[in-house]
C-alpha positions as CSV (number, residue, x, y, z in Angstrom):
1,X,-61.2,-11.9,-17.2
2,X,-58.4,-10.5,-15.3
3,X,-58.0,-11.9,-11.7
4,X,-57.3,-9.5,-8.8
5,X,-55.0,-10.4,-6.4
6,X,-56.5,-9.9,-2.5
7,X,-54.2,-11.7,-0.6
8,X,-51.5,-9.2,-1.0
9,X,-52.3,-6.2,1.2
10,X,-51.5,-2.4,0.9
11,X,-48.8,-0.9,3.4
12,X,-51.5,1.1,5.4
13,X,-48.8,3.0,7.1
14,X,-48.6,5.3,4.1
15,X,-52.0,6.3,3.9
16,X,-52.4,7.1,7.6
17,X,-54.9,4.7,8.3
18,X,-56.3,5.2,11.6
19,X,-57.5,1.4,12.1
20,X,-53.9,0.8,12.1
21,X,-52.3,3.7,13.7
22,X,-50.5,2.3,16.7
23,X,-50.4,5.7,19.0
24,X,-54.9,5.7,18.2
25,X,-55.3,1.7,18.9
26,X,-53.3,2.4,22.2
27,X,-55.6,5.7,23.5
28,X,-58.3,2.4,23.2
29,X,-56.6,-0.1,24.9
30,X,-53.0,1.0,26.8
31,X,-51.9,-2.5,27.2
32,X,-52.6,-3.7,24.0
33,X,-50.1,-6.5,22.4
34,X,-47.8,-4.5,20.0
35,X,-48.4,-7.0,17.1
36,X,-51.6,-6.2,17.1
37,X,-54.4,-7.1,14.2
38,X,-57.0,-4.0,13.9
39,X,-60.9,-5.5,13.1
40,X,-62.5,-2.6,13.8
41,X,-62.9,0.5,11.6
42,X,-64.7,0.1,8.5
43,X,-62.0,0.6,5.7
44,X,-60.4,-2.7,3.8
45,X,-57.0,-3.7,3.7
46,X,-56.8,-4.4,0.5
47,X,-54.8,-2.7,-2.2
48,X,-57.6,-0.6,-4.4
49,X,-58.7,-2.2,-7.8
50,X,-55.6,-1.0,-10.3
51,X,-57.3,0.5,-13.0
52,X,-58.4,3.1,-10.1
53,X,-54.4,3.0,-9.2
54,X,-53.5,3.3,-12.5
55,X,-55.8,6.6,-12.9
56,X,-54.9,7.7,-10.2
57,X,-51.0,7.6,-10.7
58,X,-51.9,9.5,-13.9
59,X,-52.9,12.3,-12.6
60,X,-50.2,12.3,-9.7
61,X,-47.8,12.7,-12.4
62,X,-49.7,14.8,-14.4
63,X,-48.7,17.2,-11.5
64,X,-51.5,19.5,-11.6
65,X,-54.5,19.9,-9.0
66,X,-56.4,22.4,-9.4
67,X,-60.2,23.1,-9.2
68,X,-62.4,21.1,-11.6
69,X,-66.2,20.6,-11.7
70,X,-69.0,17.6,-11.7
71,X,-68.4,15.9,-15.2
72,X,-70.8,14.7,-17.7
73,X,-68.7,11.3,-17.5
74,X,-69.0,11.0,-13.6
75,X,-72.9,12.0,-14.3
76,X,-72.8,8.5,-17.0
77,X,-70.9,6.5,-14.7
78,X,-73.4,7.0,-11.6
79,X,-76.2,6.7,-14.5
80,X,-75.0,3.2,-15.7
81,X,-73.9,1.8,-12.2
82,X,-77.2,2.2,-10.6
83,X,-78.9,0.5,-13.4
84,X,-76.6,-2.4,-14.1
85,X,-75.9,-2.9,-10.9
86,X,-79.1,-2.4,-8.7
87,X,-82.0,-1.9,-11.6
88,X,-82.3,1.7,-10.6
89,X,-83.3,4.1,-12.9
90,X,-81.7,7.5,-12.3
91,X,-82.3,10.9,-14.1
92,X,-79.1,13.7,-14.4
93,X,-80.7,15.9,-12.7
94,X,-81.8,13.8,-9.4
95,X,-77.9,13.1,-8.6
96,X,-75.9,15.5,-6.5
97,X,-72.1,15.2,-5.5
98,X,-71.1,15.6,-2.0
99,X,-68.6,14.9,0.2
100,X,-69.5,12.2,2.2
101,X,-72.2,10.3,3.1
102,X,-72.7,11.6,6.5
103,X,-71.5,15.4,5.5
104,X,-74.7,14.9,3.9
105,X,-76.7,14.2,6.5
106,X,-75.5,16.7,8.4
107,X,-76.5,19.2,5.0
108,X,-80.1,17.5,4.7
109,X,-80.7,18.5,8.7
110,X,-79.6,22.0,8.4
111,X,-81.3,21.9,5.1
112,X,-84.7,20.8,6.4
113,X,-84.7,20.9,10.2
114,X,-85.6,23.5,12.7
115,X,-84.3,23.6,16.4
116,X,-87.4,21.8,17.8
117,X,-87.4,18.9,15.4
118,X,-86.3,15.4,15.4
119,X,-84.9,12.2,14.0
120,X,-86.3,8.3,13.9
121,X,-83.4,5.7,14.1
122,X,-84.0,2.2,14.3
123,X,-81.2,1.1,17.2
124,X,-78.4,-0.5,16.9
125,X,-77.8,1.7,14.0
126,X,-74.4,3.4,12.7
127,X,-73.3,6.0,15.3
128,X,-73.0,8.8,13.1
129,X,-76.8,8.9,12.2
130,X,-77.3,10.3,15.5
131,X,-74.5,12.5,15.9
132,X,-75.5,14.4,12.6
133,X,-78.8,15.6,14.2
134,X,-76.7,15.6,17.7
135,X,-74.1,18.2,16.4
136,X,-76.5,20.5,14.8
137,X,-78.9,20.3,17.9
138,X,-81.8,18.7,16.7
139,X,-83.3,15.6,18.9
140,X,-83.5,11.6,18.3
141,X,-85.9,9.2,18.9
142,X,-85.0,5.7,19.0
143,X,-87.2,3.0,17.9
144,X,-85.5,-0.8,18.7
145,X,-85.2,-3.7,16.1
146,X,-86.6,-6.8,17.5
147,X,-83.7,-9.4,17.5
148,X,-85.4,-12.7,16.4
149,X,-82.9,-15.1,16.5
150,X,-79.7,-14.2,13.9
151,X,-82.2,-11.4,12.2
152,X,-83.3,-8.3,13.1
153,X,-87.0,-7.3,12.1
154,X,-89.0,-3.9,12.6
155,X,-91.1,-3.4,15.3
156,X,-94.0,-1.9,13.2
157,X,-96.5,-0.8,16.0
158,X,-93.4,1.0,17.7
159,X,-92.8,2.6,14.6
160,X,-96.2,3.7,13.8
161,X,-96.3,4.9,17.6
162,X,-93.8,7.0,17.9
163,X,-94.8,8.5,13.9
164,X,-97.9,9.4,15.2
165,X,-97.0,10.9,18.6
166,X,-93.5,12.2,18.5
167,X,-93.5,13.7,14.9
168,X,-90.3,13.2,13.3
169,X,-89.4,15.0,10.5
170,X,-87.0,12.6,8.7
171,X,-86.1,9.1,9.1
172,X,-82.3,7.7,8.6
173,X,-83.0,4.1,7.3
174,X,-80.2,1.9,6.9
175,X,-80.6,-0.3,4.2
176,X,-78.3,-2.5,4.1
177,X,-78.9,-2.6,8.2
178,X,-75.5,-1.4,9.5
179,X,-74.5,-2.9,12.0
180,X,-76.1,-6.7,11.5
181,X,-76.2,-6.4,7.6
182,X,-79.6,-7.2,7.2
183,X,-80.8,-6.4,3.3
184,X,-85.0,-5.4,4.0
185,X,-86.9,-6.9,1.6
186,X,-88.9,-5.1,-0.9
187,X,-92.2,-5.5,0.8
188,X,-90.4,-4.1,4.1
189,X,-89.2,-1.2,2.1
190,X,-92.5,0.1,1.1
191,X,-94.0,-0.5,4.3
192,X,-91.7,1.3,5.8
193,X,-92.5,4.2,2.7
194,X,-95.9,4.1,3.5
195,X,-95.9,4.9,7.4
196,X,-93.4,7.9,6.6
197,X,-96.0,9.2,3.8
198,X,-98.7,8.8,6.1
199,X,-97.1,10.7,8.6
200,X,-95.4,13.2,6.8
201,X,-91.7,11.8,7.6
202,X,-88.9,11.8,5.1
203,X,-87.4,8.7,3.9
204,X,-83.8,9.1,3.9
205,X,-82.4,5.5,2.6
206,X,-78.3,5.3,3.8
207,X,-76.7,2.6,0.7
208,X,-73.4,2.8,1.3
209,X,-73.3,-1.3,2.2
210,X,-75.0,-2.3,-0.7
211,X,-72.5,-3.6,-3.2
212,X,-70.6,-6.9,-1.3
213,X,-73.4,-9.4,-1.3
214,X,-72.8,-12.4,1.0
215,X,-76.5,-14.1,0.6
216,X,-80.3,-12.9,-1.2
217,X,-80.4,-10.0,-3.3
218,X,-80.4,-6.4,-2.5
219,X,-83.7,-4.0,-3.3
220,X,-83.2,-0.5,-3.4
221,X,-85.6,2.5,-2.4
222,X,-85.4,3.8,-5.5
223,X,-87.5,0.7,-7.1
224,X,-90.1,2.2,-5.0
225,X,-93.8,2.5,-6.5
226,X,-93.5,6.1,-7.5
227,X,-95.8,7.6,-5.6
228,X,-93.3,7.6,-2.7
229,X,-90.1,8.8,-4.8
230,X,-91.2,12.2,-4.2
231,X,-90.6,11.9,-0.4
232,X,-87.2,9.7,-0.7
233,X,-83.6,10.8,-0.4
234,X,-80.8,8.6,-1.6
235,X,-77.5,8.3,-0.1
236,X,-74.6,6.0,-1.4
237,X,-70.5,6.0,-2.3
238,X,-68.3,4.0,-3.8
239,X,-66.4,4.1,-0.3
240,X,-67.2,0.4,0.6
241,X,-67.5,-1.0,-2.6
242,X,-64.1,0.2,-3.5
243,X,-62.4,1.3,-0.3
244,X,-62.4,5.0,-1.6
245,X,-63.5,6.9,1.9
246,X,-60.3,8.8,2.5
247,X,-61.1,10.6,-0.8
248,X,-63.8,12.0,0.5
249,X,-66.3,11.9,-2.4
250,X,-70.0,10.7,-2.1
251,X,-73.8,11.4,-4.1
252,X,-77.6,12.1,-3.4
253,X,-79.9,11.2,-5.6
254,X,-82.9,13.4,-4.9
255,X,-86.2,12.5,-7.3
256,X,-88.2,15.4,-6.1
257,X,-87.0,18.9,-7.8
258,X,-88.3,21.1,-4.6
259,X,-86.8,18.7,-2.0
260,X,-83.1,18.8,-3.9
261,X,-82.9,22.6,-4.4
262,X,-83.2,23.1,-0.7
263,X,-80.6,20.6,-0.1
264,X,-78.8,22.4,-3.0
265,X,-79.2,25.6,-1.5
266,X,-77.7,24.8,2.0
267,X,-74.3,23.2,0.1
268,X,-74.8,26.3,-1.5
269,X,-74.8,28.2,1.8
270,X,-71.7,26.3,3.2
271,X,-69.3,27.1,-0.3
272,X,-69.3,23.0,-1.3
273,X,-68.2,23.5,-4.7
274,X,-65.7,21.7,-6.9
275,X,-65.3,18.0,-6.3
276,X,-62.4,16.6,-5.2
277,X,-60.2,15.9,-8.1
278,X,-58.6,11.8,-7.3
279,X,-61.8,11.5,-5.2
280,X,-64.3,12.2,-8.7
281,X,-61.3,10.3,-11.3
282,X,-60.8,7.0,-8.8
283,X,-65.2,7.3,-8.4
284,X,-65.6,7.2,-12.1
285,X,-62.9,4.4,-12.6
286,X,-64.6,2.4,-10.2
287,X,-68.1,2.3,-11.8
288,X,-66.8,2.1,-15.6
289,X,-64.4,-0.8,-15.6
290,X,-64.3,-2.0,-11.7
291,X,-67.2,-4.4,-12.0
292,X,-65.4,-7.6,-11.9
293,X,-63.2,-6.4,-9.3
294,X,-65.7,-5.9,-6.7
295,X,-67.1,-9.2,-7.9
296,X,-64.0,-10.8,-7.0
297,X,-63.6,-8.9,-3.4
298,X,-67.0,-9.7,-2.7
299,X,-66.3,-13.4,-2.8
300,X,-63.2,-13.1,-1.0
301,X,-65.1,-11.6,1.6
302,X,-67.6,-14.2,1.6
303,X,-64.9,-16.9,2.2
304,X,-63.5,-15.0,4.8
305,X,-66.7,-15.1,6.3
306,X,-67.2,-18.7,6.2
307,X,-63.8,-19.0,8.0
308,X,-64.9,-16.8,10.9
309,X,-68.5,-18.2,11.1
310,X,-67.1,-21.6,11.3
311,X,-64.8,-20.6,13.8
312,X,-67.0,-19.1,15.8
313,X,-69.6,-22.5,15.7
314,X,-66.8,-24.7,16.9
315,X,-64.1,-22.0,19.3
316,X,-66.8,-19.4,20.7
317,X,-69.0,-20.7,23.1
318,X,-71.7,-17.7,24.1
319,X,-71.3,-16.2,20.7
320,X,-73.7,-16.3,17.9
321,X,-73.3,-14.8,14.6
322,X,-75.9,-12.4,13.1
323,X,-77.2,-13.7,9.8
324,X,-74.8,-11.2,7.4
325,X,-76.8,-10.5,4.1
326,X,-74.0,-8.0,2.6
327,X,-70.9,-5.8,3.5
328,X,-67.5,-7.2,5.5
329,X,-68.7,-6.1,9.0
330,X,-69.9,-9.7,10.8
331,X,-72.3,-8.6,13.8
332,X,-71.7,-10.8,16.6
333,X,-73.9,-11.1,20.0
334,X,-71.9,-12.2,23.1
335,X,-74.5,-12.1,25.6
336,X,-74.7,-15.8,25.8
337,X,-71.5,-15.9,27.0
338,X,-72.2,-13.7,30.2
339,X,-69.4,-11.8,30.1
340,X,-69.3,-7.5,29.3
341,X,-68.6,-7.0,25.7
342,X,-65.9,-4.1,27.1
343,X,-64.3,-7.3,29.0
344,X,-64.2,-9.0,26.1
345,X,-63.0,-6.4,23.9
346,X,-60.1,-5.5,26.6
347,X,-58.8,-8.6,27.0
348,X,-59.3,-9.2,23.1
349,X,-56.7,-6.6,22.2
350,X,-54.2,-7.5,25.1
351,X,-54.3,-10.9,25.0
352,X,-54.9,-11.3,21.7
353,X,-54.0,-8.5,19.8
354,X,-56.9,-8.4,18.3
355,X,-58.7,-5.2,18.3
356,X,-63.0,-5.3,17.8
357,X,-65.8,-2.9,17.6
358,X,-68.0,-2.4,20.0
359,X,-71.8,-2.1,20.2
360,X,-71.4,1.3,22.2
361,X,-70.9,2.6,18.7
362,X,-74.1,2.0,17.7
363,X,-76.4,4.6,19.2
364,X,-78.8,2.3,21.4
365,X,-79.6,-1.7,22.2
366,X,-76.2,-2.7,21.7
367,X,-74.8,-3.5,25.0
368,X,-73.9,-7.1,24.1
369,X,-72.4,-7.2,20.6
370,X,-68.8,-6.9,18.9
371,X,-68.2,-6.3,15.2
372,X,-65.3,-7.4,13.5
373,X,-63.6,-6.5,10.0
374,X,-63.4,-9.1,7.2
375,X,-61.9,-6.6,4.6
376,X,-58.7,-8.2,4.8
377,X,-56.5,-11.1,3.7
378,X,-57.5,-14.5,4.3
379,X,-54.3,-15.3,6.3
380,X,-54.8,-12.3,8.7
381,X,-58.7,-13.5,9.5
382,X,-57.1,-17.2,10.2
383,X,-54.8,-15.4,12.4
384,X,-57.5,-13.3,14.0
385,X,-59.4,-16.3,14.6
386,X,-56.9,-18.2,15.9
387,X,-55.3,-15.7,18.4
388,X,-59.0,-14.9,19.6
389,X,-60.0,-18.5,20.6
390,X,-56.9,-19.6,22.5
391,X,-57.6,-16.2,24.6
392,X,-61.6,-17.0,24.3
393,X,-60.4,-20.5,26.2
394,X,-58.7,-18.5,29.0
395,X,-62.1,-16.4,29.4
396,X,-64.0,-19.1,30.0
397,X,-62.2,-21.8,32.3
């Protein structure tokens, strides 16, 4: 088996990256330390798997990029993924290609909602859940996870509640949970399926963090019983997995016929055509012969977890780690500390130089967490880590 080499990281000033761009980090924080290390957007630093590189260099030089279509090999490749990796079983005709995950959300509302319909998000979920129904002027209801301890759980009456009364028309459920990274279990899964049959609400399942598994095993919604596959909507990439999101290339897989042609018909409506051409070539790569590679990332990133967890148990007094099932985005709650997460953030990047998410991105009941960015070397978490305690010291004297 080939080993991959993670501790060597791509140059990210030639691809732009914004997590890195000095001139966006600074319109964040104006004072913050010029060295800085960026733990905050949700792209990896390391170099993509080379097989994909090697693909992709092939059709660089092949030197021509013009329009192409949705191939029967991309079709095989999502086919076999899904069911070697996850167990899903997934027909042809249920998958559609899109541009991005949350392009598609913003399709599925104009597809499906009118002005005076609404949304159910479980909060803290991932900003751009809301801003899809936001944008196109449709409203949100929030429902709030229960924290218990490092875990988030539903809070089922709420939910039912606010099914029955406010009459959503589709739910966003984020499974993985992002932010905390919480895999829901099976039994969770279909409960949650049930209350949106019984109350006419879509399930829309987000499972773009599904693929780095730090701890359990991940169910999807499509192992559903089948009497709910006919009110589900898939969503998923190969953007985390593979750290492919700046080619701009994502699915749906859609069981019921009626439900995907209106989804159809609105990319229809808005000229999505052709693929993009690296985007569908560095996808299909990824899911043939990139198995062993995301194997390998994934336990990279769980060591680099274990460094920061461990760091945080012994240098981090007021902070307490969120039990991470899967992905590279550690969900931290500082409001033991009794300091402002902004504080913490600010003085993070200028004293530090260690830039960190913060819970404001994360639509509601999120006023005391940071999120930090493990999709990087082990030497730069280490650093991280060590920059943040010596300033975490200062804080707290």
């Amino acid at each position: 088996m080939t080993q991959y080499d993670f501790d060597t990281l791509a140059d990210r000033s030639i691809d732009n990256a914004r997590k890195w761009d000095s001139g966006i980090v600074h319109s964040k924080f104006p004072k913050v330390r010029e060295d800085f290390i960026p733990l905050w957007i949700a792209d990896m630093d390391f170099q993509a798997a080379p097989e994909i590189r090697q693909a992709l260099s092939q059709m660089a030089d092949n030197g021509a990029y013009g329009y192409t279509y949705s191939t029967e090999r991309w079709y095989q490749s999502v086919i076999n993924w899904q069911q070697t990796r996850h167990g899903n079983h997934v027909e042809k005709d249920w998958i559609t290609l899109g541009y991005g995950t949350v392009p598609n959300m913003h399709v599925l509302i104009q597809a499906l909602l009118g002005p005076d319909d609404s949304i159910l998000l479980n909060t803290p979920v991932y900003g751009p859940f809301a801003y899809a129904a936001e944008h196109n002027q449709r409203r949100v209801l929030t429902v709030p996870l229960i924290k218990n301890g490092t875990r988030y759980d539903m809070d089922w009456d709420q939910l039912e509640t606010t099914m029955a009364t406010q009459h959503p028309k589709l739910t966003f459920f984020c499974n993985p949970h992002n932010p905390s990274g919480r895999m829901w279990t099976k039994d969770e899964i279909i409960r949650y399926a049930e209350l949106c049959l019984k109350y006419h609400v879509l399930l829309v399942s987000d499972e773009v963090h599904s693929e780095h598994i730090m701890q359990g095993t991940f169910v999807s919604a499509l192992q559903l019983p089948e009497k709910y596959l006919d009110n589900l909507v898939m969503f998923t990439s190969p953007n985390k997995a593979f750290n492919l999101g700046g080619l701009k290339l994502s699915y749906s897989i859609i069981p019921n016929a009626e439900l995907r042609g209106i989804f159809r018909k609105r990319y229809a409506a808005n000229s999505v055509t052709s693929p993009n051409v690296p985007g569908q070539i560095a996808m299909t790569v990824a899911y043939e012969e990139c198995g062993d590679w995301c194997d390998q990332c994934e336990a990279y990133i769980r060591e680099n977890l274990r460094i920061t967890a461990d760091a945080i148990k012994r240098d981090f007094p007021g902070w307490e780690l969120m039990d991470m099932d899967t992905s590279y985005l550690p969900w931290v709650d500082v409001a033991g500390s009794g300091i402002d997460m902004h504080t913490i953030a600010k003085t993070m990047a200028e004293d530090a130089g260690v830039v960190v998410g913060i819970g404001d991105d994360y639509v509601a009941n999120a006023d005391d967490f940071l999120r930090l960015n493990l999709g990087t070397s082990h030497a730069v978490i280490e650093e991280a880590m060590t920059r943040m305690a010596t300033t975490w010291q200062k804080m707290i004297k």
